[in-house]
C-alpha positions as CSV (number, residue, x, y, z in Angstrom):
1,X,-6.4,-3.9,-2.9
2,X,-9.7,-4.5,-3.1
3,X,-12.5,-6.8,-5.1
4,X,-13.7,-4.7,-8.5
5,X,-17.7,-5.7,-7.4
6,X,-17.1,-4.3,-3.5
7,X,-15.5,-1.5,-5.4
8,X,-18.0,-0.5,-7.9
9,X,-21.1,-1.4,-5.2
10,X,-19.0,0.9,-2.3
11,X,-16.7,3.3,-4.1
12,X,-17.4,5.7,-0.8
13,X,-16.0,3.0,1.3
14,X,-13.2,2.6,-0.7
15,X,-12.2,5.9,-1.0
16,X,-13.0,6.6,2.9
17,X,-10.5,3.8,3.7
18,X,-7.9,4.9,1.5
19,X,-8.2,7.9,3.0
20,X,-8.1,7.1,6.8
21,X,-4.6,5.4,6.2
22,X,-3.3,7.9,4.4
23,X,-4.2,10.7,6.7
24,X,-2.7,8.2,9.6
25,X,0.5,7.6,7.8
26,X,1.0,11.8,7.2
27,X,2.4,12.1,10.6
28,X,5.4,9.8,10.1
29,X,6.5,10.9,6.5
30,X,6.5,14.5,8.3
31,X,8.5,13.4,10.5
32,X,9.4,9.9,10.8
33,X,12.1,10.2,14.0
34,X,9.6,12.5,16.1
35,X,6.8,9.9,15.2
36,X,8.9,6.7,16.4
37,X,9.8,8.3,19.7
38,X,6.4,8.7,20.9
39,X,5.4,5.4,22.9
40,X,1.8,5.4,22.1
41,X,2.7,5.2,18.3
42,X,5.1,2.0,19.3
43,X,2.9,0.6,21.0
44,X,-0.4,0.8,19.0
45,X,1.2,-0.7,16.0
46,X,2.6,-3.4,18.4
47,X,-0.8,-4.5,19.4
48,X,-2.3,-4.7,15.9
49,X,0.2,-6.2,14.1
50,X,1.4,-8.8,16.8
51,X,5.2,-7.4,16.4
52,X,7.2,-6.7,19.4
53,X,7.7,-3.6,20.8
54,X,11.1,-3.5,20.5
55,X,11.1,-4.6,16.9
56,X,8.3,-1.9,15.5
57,X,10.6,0.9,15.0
58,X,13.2,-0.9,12.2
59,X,10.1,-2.4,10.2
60,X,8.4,1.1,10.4
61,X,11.3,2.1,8.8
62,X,12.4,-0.6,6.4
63,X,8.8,0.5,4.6
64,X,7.7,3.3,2.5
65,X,4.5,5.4,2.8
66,X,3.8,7.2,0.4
67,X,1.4,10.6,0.1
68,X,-1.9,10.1,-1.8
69,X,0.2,12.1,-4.6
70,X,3.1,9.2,-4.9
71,X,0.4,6.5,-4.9
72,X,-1.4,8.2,-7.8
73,X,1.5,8.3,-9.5
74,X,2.9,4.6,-8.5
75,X,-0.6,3.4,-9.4
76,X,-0.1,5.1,-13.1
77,X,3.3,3.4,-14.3
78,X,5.1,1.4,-11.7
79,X,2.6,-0.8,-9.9
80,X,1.3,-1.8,-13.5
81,X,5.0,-2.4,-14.3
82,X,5.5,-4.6,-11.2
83,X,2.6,-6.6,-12.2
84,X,3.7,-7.1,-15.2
85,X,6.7,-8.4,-14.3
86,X,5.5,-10.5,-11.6
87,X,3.4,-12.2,-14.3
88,X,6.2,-12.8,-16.7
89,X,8.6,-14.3,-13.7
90,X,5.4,-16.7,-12.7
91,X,5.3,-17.7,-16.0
92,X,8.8,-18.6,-16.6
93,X,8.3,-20.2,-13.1
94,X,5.1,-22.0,-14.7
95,X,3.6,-21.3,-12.0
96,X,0.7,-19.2,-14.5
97,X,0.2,-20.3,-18.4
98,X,0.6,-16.7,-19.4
99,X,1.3,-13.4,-18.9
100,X,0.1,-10.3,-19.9
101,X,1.8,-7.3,-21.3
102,X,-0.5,-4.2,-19.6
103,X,-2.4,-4.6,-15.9
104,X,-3.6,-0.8,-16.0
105,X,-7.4,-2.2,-16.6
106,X,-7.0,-4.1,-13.0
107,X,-5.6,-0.7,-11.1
108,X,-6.6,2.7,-10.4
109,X,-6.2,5.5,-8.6
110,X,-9.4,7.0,-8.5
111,X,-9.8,6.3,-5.1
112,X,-6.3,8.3,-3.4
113,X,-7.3,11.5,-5.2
């Protein structure tokens, strides 16, 4: 996620940083069990995201990372989807005083290709 004016003033940045996290995750979704079993890995995450040690390994794999293929594709149907229907439960929640019916104009994939 990122703000449209940093996005259209840095699209290089962008794109760079999209990049560098999907390039880091490509190890694990080759192989997730070999990845978890190297201590470095454990520990590194521990450090940055203030998680336990012990505790890195189950939320590591209660997520999904997906390859810059998938998020293309998520960021085409589902993710506009999943707005959508965030939108429409806020709004029922009146939590928002409306809800749209199409989100595609706020997402894009142009930067994981």
């Amino acid at each position: 996620m990122v703000r449209k004016d940093f996005a259209e003033q840095h699209p290089e940045i962008v794109k760079a940083f999209a990049k560098s996290a999907i390039d880091a995750q490509q190890p694990y979704i080759a192989n997730p069990e070999a990845w978890l079993k190297q201590p470095d890995n454990i520990s590194k995450l521990a450090r940055l995201s203030g998680v336990p040690e012990a505790d890195v390994p189950g939320l590591v794999k209660g997520n999904t990372y997906l390859t810059a293929a998938e998020q293309a594709q998520a960021l085409n149907g589902p993710v506009n989807q999943a707005i959508v229907d965030t939108a429409r439960f806020l709004k029922e929640q009146g939590k928002v005083p409306a809800a749209g019916t199409d989100y595609r104009q706020y997402v894009t994939d142009r930067f994981v290709k």
